[in-house]
Every structure is written in structure tokens, then in C-alpha cells.
C-alpha positions as a Python dict, from the first residue, in 0.01 Angstrom:
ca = {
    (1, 'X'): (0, 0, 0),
    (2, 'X'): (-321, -131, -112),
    (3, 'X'): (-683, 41, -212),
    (4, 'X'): (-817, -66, 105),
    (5, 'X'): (-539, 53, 321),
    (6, 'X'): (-620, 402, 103),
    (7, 'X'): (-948, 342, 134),
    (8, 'X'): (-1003, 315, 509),
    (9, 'X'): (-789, 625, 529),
    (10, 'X'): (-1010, 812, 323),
    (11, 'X'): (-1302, 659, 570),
    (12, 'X'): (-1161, 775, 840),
    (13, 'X'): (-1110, 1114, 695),
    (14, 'X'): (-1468, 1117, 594),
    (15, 'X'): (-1566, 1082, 946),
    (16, 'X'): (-1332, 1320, 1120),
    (17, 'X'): (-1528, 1564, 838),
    (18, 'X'): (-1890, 1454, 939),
    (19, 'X'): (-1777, 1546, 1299),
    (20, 'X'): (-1695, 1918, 1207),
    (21, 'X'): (-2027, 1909, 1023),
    (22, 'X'): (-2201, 1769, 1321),
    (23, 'X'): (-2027, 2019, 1546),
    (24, 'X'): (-2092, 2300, 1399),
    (25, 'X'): (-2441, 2219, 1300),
    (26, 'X'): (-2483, 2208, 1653),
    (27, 'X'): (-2297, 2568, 1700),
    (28, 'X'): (-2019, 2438, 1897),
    (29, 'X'): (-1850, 2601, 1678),
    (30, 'X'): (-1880, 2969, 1501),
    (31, 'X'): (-1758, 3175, 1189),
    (32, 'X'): (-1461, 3356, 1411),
    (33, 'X'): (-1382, 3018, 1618),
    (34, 'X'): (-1339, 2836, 1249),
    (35, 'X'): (-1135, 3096, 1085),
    (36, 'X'): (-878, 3106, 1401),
    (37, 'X'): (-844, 2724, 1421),
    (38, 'X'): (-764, 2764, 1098),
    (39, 'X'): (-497, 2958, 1151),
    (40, 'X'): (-364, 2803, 1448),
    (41, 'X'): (-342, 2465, 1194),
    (42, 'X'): (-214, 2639, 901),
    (43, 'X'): (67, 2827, 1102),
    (44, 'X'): (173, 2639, 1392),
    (45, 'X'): (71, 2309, 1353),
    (46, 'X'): (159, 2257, 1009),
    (47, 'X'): (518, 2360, 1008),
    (48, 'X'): (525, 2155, 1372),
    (49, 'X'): (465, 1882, 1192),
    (50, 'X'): (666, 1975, 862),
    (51, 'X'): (980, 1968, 1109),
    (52, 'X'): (910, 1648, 1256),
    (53, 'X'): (902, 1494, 910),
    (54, 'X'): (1268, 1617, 889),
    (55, 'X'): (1416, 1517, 1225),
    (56, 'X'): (1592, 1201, 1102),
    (57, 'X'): (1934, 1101, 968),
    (58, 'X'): (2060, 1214, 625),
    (59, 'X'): (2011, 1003, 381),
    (60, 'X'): (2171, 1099, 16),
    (61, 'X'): (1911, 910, -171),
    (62, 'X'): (1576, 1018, -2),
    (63, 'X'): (1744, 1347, 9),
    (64, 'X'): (1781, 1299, -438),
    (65, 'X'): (1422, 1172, -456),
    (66, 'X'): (1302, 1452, -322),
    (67, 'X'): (1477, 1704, -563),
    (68, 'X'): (1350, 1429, -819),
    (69, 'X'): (995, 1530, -648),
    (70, 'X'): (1006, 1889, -657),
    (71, 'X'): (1150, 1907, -1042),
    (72, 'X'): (813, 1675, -1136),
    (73, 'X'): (601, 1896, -933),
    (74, 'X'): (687, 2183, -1114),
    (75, 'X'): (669, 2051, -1456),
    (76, 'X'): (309, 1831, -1371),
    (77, 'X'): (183, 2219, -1248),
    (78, 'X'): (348, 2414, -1582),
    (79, 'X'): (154, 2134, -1847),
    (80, 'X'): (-93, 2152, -1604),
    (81, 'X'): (-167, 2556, -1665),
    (82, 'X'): (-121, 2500, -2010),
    (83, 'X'): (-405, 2265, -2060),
    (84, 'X'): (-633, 2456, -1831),
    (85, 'X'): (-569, 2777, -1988),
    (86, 'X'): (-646, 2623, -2386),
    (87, 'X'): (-925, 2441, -2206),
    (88, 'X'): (-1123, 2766, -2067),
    (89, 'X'): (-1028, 3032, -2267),
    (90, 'X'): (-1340, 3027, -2439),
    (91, 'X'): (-1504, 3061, -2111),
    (92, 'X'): (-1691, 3424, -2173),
    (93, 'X'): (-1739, 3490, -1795),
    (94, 'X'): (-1469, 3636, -1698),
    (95, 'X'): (-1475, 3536, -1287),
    (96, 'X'): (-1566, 3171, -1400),
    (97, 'X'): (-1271, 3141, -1648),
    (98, 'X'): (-1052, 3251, -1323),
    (99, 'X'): (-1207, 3000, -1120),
    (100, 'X'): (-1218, 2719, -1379),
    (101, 'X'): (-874, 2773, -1461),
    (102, 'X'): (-729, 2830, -1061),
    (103, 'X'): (-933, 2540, -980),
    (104, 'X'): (-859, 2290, -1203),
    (105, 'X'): (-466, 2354, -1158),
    (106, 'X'): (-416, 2419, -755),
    (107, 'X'): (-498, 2076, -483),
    (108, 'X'): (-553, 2136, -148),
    (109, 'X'): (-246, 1916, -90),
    (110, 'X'): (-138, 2142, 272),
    (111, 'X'): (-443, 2116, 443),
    (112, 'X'): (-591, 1809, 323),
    (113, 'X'): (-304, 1624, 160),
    (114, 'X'): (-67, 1648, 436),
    (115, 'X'): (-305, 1484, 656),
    (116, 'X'): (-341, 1220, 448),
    (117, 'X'): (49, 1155, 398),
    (118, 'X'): (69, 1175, 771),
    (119, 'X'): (-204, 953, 820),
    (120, 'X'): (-81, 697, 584),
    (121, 'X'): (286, 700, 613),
    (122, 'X'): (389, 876, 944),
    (123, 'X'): (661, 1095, 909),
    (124, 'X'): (795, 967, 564),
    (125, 'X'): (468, 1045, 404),
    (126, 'X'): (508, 1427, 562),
    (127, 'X'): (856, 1469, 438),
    (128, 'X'): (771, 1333, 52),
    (129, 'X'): (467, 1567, 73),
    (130, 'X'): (742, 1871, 97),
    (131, 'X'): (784, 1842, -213),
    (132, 'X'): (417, 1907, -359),
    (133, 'X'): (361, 2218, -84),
    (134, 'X'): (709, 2383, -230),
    (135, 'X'): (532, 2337, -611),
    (136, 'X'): (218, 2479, -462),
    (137, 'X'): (326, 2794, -256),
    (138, 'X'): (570, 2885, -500),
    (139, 'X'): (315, 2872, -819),
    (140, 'X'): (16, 2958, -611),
    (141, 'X'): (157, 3293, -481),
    (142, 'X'): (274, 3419, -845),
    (143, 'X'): (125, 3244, -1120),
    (144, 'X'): (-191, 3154, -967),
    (145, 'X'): (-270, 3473, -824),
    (146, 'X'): (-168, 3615, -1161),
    (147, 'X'): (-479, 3426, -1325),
    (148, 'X'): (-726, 3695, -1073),
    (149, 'X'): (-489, 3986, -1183),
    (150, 'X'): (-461, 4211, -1413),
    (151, 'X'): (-123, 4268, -1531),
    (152, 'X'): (-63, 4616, -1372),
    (153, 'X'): (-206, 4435, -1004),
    (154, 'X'): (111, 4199, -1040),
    (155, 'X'): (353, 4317, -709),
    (156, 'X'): (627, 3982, -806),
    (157, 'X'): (776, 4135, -468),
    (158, 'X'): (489, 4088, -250),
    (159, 'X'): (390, 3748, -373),
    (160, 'X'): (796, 3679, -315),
    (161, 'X'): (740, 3771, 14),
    (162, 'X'): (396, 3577, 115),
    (163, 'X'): (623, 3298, -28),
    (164, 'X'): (948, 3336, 174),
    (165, 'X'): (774, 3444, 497),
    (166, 'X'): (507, 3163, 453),
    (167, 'X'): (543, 2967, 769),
    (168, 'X'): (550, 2601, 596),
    (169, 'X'): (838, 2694, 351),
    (170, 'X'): (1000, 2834, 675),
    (171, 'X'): (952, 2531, 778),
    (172, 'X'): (1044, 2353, 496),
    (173, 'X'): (1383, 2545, 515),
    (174, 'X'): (1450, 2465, 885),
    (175, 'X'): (1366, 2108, 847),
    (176, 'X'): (1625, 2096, 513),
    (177, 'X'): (1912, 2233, 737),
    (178, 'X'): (1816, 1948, 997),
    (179, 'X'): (1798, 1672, 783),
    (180, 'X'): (2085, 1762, 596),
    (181, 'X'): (2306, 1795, 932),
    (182, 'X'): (2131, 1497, 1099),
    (183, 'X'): (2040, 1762, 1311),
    (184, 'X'): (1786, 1630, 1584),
    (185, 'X'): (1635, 1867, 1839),
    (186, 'X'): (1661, 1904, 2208),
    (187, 'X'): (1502, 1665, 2412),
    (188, 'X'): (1212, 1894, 2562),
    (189, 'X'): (1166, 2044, 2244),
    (190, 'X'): (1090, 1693, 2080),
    (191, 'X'): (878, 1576, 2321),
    (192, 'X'): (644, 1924, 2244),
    (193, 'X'): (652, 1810, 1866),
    (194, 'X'): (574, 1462, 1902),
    (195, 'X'): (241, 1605, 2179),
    (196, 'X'): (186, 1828, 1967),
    (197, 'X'): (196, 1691, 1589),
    (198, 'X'): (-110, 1419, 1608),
    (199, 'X'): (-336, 1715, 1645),
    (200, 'X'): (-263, 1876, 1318),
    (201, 'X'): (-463, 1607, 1070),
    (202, 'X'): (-829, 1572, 1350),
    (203, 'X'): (-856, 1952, 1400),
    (204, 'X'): (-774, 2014, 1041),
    (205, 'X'): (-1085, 1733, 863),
    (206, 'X'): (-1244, 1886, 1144),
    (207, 'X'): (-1279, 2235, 1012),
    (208, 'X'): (-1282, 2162, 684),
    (209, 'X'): (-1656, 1972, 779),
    (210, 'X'): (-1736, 2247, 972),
    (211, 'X'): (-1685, 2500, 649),
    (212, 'X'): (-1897, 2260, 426),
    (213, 'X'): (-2167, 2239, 673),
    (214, 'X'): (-2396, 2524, 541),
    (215, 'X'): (-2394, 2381, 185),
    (216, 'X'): (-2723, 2259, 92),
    (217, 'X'): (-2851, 2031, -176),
    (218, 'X'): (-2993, 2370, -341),
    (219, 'X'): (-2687, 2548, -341),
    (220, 'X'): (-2529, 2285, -570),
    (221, 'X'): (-2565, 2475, -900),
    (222, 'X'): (-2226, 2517, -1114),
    (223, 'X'): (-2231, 2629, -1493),
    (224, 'X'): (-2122, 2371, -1711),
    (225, 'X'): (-1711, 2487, -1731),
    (226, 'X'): (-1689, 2460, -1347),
    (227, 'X'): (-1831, 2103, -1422),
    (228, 'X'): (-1538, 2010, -1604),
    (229, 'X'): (-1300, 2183, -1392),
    (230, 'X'): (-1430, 1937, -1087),
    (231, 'X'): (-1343, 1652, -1316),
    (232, 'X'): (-1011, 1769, -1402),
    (233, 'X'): (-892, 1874, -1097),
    (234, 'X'): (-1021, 1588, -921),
    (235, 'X'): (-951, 1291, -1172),
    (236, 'X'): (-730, 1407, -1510),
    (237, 'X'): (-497, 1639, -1369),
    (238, 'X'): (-336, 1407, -1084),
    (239, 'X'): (-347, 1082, -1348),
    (240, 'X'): (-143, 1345, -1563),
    (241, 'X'): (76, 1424, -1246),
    (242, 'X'): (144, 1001, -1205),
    (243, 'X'): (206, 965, -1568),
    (244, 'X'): (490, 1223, -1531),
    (245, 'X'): (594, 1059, -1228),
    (246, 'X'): (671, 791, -1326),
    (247, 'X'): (839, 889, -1687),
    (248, 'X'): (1089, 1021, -1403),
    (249, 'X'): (1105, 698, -1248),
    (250, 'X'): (984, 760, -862),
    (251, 'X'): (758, 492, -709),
    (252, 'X'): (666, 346, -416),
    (253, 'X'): (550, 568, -112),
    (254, 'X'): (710, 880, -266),
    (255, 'X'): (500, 822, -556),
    (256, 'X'): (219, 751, -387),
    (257, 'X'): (214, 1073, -143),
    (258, 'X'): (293, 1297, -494),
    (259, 'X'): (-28, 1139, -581),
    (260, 'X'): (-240, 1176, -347),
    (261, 'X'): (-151, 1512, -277),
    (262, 'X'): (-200, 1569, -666),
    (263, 'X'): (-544, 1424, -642),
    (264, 'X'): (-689, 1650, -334),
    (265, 'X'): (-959, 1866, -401),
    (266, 'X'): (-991, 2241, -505),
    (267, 'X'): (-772, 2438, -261),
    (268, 'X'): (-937, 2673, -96),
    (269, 'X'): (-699, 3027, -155),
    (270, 'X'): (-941, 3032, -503),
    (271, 'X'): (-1197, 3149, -304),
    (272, 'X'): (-963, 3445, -106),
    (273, 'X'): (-829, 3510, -473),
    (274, 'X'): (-1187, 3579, -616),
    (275, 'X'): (-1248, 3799, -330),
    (276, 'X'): (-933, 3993, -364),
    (277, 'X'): (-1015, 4038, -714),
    (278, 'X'): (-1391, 4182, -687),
    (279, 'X'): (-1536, 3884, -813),
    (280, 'X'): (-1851, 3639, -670),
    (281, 'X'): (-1683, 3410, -480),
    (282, 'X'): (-2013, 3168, -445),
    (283, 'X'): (-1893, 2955, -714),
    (284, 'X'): (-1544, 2949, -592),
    (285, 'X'): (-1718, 2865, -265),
    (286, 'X'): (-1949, 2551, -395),
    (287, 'X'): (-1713, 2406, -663),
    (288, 'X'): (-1418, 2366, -358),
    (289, 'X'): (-1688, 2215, -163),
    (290, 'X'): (-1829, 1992, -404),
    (291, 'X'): (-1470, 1868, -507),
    (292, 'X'): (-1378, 1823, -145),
    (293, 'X'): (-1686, 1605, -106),
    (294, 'X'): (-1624, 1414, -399),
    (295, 'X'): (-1227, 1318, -327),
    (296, 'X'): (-1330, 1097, -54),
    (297, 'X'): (-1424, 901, -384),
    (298, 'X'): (-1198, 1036, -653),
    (299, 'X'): (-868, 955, -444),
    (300, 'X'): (-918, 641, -429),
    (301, 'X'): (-1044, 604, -807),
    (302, 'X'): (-684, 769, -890),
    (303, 'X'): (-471, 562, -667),
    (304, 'X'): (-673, 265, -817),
    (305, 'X'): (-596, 341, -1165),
    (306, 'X'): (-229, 472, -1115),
    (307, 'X'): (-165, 87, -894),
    (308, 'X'): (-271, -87, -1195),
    (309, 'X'): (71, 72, -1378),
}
């Protein structure tokens, strides 16, 4: 895979974005319509095509890689918190250091990345990619949430739930049981996935312009610690996520989706999670957008510097 395979991906990603902008600058598109396609992706066609991803033959040593996947997801996200919580816990501002912290930790690696793998690497790209949305749902629903709680707020049984009953790790679960049994799905039922499945990553770039279509040039005003979150999340964090990688020994397009996924911008639950917690969500709001803006750089800065390895 070279930078200008990535690169034209990124492009084209770009442009699906500028159409949502376009399209809802126009108001083809309102509030309600957005927030309902964006549920209909995050729901239906994400674990559609989650489950395609899985519908292939076992094989014992993709089926390894990915357990090698998930175990350096979860260690990349617990140094990860670490680091973010020494490196804002001088932050006075109690919403920001929430933000700074939640930010610079949690990708958009569902609803950005997983277009990306698909987009790159089919199918293959999808099923590596399980491995980072596991990491994320499982530490976004308990110890990312926890950063906007207080400690008596903490239900560990509701977040288990949102977790379990998530549709994607459903998903996740179903497609595990296929590719583990070689499984493969009625004919009919196939033929609705594989119709179905190229929609997820155009609607999806196509929201996401139409949310960052009311930020203006005026609105881009962050305090200085939301600054460096941006640059974390967007540039330190995933190089730390490829340097564990590949102390673990994974490479090639497994590494490569891990990476990319790693390097996606802010995700956007830190802005529900600042309104569930009474906070301003504006600066939740601009720093996802001005990280989501910047990937289409910053991704292919990281997979540039993690190729030279």
C-alpha cells in the first residue's frame, strides 16, 4: 500500500464530505433528517457491513492476528489514558480537562475508520478494523464515560449493557460464530448484504460534511489544552498505537487498518458525553470538527511516518 494509494482515499473521502457540506448548505438536508441517517448508518448499515467482513472461510492465522489486534488495542488505549490523564490534569477547567482528556484518547475509528478500511481493503480491511471498534466500545462505554462522571454517576451495569446490546459488537459476535464455522449465509440474504453494504462509507462522509457545515472560520476558537489534545489525538497517539504494533509484530494490511483507524479524528460520543454531564458542549463540538478536518491531512502524515519503519 503506498501514500498515494492512502492518499487518493483520503481525496476521495474529502469529497464525499464537501458533498454533505454542499447538500446541506443547500437544505437538502435538515437537523432531524441528519440525526436519523445517522442512525440508520450506525445501526443497520454498520453491522451489515461488519457481517460481510466475516462471511469467509476460517482461517486459524487471520483468526490469531486478530486476537493479536484486539490485545494491542487495549494496551495502545490503557498507555494511552495514562498519558492523557498526567498530560491534563493541570487543566483547571473542569469540562475542558474532560474533553482534552476524552478527546485525545477515543478515534472516530466506526464511523470514519471503517469507511476507510472498507474503502481501502474491501472486506479484509472491515474484518481487521473489528478489532479497534471492540477496544473502542468496550473502553468508551466504561472508562471513557467515567472521565464525564462522577464516581457515584458510575452504573458499570448500564454501560455493560450499551456495550453488549450495541448493534456492531452484536455484530461483531454474529460475524465471529460465522467465520469461525465457515458459516456463509443464504443466498437471498447475501445478495441484500452485498446491495446493501457499498452504501454504508458515501452516506456516512456524507453526514459527517453535513454536521461540519455550520462551522465557520469564527467559531474556530479552542483554549490552548484542546490545542494539544488535536495534536495528540490526531498525530502522537496513533504513532504510539504503530510503535506498539509493531513491538507485537503485526504488519502489513492488519497493521495498516489498526492504524488508520488509530489515527481518525475526535469521535464524536465526546460531545453526547459533555451533554450528559451538564457541561458546554461547544468545544467538544469545534475541537471534533477541527480534528475531523485536519485528518484528511494527519492520516496520511501518520501512515507516512509509520511506512518509513
Amino acid at each position: 500500500m503506498s501514500i498515494s494509494q492512502i492518499f487518493t482515499q483520503v481525496v476521495v473521502i474529502f469529497l464525499l464530505m464537501l458533498l454533505g457540506v454542499v447538500i446541506r448548505k443547500l437544505g437538502f438536508l435538515h437537523s432531524q433528517s441528519i440525526n436519523d441517517l445517522t442512525n440508520i448508518i450506525l445501526y443497520f448499515l454498520s453491522p451489515i457491513v461488519i457481517i460481510k467482513a466475516f462471511e469467509q472461510p476460517f482461517s486459524r492465522a487471520r483468526f490469531n492476528q486478530l486476537l493479536v489486534l484486539v490485545v494491542a488495542v487495549f494496551l495502545t488505549y490503557f498507555v494511552s489514558i495514562l498519558l492523557a490523564s498526567l498530560l491534563f490534569r493541570r487543566v483547571r477547567d473542569q469540562n475542558i480537562r474532560r474533553i482534552a482528556i476524552y478527546g485525545s484518547t477515543y478515534s472516530n475509528n466506526g464511523f470514519m475508520g471503517i469507511p476507510l478500511a472498507q474503502g481501502l481493503f474491501g472486506s479484509i480491511g472491515v474484518f481487521y478494523a473489528v478489532a479497534s471498534m471492540i477496544g473502542f466500545n468496550v473502553m468508551s462505554w466504561t472508562q471513557g464515560i467515567g472521565i464525564f462522571q462522577d464516581r457515584t454517576q458510575r452504573r458499570f451495569g448500564e454501560q455493560f449493557k450499551k456495550i453488549i446490546l450495541n448493534p456492531n459488537i452484536i455484530a461483531i459476535i454474529v460475524g465471529l460464530i460465522m467465520f469461525v464455522t465457515s458459516y456463509h449465509l443464504p443466498k437471498l440474504l447475501s445478495s441484500f448484504i452485498d446491495y446493501t453494504s457499498p452504501a454504508f462509507t458515501p452516506m456516512a462522509m456524507i453526514v459527517i460534511g453535513c454536521n461540519l457545515a455550520n462551522l465557520s472560520l469564527k467559531d474556530v476558537k479552542l483554549p490552548g489544552s484542546l490545542w494539544v489534545s488535536l495534536v495528540v489525538r490526531n498525530l502522537v497517539f496513533p504513532i504510539l498505537g504503530a510503535l506498539i504494533l509493531l513491538a507485537m509484530g503485526v504488519s502489513g494490511v492488519p497493521m495498516v487498518t489498526t492504524v488508520i483507524l488509530s489515527a481518525c479524528p475526535v469521535a464524536g460520543l465526546v460531545v453526547l458525553f459533555t451533554l450528559q454531564a451538564g457541561g458546554d458542549a461547544k468545544p467538544a463540538t469545534i475541537l471534533m470538527s477541527i480534528s475531523t478536518i485536519l485528518s484528511l491531512v494527519t492520516i496520511p502524515i501518520v501512515y507516512g511516518i509509520v511506512s518509513l519503519w
